[in-house]
C-alpha positions, 0 to 999 in steps of 0.5 A, a space after each residue: 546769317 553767314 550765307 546773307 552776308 556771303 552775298 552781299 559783302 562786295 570785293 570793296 567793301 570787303 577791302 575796306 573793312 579790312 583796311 579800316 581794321 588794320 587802320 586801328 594799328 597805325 592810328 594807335 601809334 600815329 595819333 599818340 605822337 603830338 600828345 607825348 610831351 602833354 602825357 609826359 608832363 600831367 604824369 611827371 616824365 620829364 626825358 623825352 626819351 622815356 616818353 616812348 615808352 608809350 609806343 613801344 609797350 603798344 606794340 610790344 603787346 601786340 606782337 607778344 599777343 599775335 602768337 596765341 591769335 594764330 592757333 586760336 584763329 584757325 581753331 575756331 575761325 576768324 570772327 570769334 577771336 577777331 571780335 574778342 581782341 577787338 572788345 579788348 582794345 576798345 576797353 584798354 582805350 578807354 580806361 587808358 584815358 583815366 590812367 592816373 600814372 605813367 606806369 599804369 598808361 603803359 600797361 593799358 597800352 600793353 594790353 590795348 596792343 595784345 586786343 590789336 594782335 587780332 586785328 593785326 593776324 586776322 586780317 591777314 588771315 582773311 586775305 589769304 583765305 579768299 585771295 593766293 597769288 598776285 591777286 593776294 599782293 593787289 588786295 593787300 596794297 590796296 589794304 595797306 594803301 589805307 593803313 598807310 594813308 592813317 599817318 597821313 591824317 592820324 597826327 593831325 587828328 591828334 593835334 586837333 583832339 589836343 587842341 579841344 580838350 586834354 590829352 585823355 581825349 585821344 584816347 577816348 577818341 580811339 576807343 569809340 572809333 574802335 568800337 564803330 569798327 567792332 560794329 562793322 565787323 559784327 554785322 557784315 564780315 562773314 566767316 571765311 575759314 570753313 569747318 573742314 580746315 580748322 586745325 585742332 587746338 593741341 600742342 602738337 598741332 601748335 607746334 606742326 604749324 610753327 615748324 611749317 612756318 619757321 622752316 620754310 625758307 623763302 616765307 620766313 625769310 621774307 616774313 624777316 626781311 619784313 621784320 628789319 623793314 619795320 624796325 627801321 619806320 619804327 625807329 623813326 616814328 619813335 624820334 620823329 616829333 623829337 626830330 621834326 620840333 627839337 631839331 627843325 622847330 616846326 611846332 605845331 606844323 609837325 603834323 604837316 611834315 608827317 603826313 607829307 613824307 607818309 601820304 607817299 607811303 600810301 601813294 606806293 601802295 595804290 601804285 604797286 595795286 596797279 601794277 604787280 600783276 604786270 610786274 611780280 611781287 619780286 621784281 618790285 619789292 626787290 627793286 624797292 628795297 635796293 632804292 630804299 637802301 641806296 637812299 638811306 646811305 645818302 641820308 646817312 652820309 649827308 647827317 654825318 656831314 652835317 649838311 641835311 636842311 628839312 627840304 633835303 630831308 624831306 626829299 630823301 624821306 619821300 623817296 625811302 617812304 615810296 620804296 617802303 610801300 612796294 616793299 613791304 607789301 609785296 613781301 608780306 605777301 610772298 611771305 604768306 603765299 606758301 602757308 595757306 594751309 596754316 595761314 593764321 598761324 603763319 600770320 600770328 608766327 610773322 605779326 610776332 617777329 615783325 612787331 616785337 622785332 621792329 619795336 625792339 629794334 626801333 626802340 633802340 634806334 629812337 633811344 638812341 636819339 642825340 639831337 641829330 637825325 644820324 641815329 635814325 639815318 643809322 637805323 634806316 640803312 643798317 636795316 636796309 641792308 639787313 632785309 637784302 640779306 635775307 631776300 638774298 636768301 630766300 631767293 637763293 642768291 638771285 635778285 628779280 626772279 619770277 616764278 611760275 606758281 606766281 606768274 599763273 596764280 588764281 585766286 583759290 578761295 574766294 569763297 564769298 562770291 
């Protein structure tokens, strides 16, 4: 069945399922945002602040999960575990919709999110065993052209199922599209981590494969560059129905706004799959991040001055969105290039940090929320900073390099053609 498959899963076809399993993270996040008031009020959560709860117990899961993913995945392949998380998930969403309080939603979420910690390893994983270099940095922008583009569309999708039956449809909604995307993988994704480079399931092997990871300079340090970058869009997801219908009353025209500031994010990735090869990941994630940071102390100075109608806001927000593509593909890129050898490890290592990380950190930021956007703003900013620094780091001080394992990088793995 594997050598069937091998010929027969085209370049993309294979991005696109890889895209469409990462889709499942963001429209766990997304697609919830219209429906937080409905599921506070049936389940008696009146402080909109508590409502998200809902996203940050998700994403808490599926960071926690992530670092038993990676050993496990380059034990015993990427498939097995893969389908495994996959059938957790589509089962938490499902029984998620019958939940009949608030405290149990949130532990279904918290286990939706630990069966989406394989979806969230595994697929990088993937990447990196048929793809190194910036050929890796195209694939992966043009996977998280689509797993950007689900913002765009997800709160709309929400609003819709909202509007033809009751908030438990949502959830419904997911599990089916989850278990048509089981389907997929099942039947046409091959395995791609041959026999001879699994590694052995002990303790000692565990704990080899987070040394390597954590004790790599350059990749930890952008793989936590990558971790601040997410706080701060979680920070923002979190409050941003409070910010777009409190504090702008754009209604049921939030999804509008959403979708236009994220269809940017999308647009960054598709751009950036054009021209890394040109460029290098560096000199566009660094670049990226400067703009990023210099427009988030622009927002954050027009919040405290009081000065921000939704044109200007929305101005702001396309340009910061657009950087946050070049960003943080390029850098979760440069941050599995050096870990081939331990690439699901090195996956589940970053997955934990960025997704507990950011939901930590984003989580705070959205409780934070006053009725102005400063807190966001803040958030943003801080956080721009923060992933400098550490790009500061792993580059030694210098901004802009290009090195010639990079410039000359081949695809090494490419094992299905």
């Amino acid at each position: 069945m594997s050598d069937h498959f091998t010929r027969v899963l085209s370049r993309p076809e294979f991005i696109a399922l890889i895209a469409a399993l990462m889709a499942l993270n963001a429209l766990a996040i997304d697609v919830m945002l219209p429906a937080l008031p409905y599921m506070g009020e049936a389940l008696g959560i009146s402080s909109e602040n508590e409502r998200q709860f809902v996203i940050s117990a998700y994403m808490i899961g599926m960071g926690t999960a992530q670092l038993a993913f990676g050993p496990l995945t380059d034990r015993f392949g990427r498939r097995a575990p893969l389908l495994i998380g996959m059938g957790i998930y589509v089962i938490a969403a499902i029984v998620a919709a019958f939940a009949p309080s608030f405290g149990i939603l949130l532990a279904l979420r918290f286990v939706q999110g630990m069966g989406a910690a394989s979806v969230r390893v595994i697929a990088t994983s993937v990447v990196r065993d048929r793809y190194s270099g910036r050929e890796m940095a195209e694939v992966m922008s043009l996977t998280f052209m689509v797993f950007m583009a689900i913002p765009v569309i997800a709160p709309g999708i929400g609003q819709i199922l909202l509007l033809t039956g009751p908030w438990q449809t949502i959830f419904l909604f997911m599990g089916a599209l989850a278990a048509a995307f089981w389907a997929w993988t099942y039947f046409r994704l091959p395995e791609t981590l041959p026999l001879d480079k699994r590694r052995p399931l002990t303790f000692r092997s565990i704990i080899d494969g987070f040394v390597t990871v954590c004790t790599n300079r350059a990749a930890f340090s952008y793989g936590l560059a990558g971790t601040f970058l997410f706080g701060a869009l979680f920070g923002f997801i979190s409050s941003a129905q409070q910010i777009y219908v409190d504090i702008y009353e754009l209604g049921v025209y939030f999804p509008l706004a959403f979708a236009g500031v994220a269809a940017l994010m999308a647009v960054s990735s598709f751009t950036n799959s054009r021209i890394v090869s040109r460029f290098g990941m560096r000199r566009l994630s660094h670049g990226a991040m400067l703009v990023f940071t210099l427009f988030s102390g622009i927002w954050l100075v027009l919040a405290i001055a009081g000065f921000l109608p939704l044109w200007l806001l929305l101005s702001l927000l396309c340009i910061i969105m657009f950087c946050f593509g070049w960003a943080a593909s390029n850098m979760n890129s440069l941050s599995m290039e050096p870990l081939g050898a331990v690439a699901g490890t090195a996956s589940s290592v970053f997955g934990f940090i960025q997704t507990v990380g950011g939901a930590l950190i984003g989580g705070f930021v959205g409780q934070m929320f006053n009725g102005t956007t400063i807190p966001a703003a803040t958030g943003y900013f801080a956080m721009g900073v923060l992933a400098l620094i550490c790009i500061l780091v792993a580059e030694k001080g210098k901004l802009f390099g290009v090195s010639p394992e990079y410039a000359s990088a081949q695809p090494s793995a490419d094992a299905m053609h």
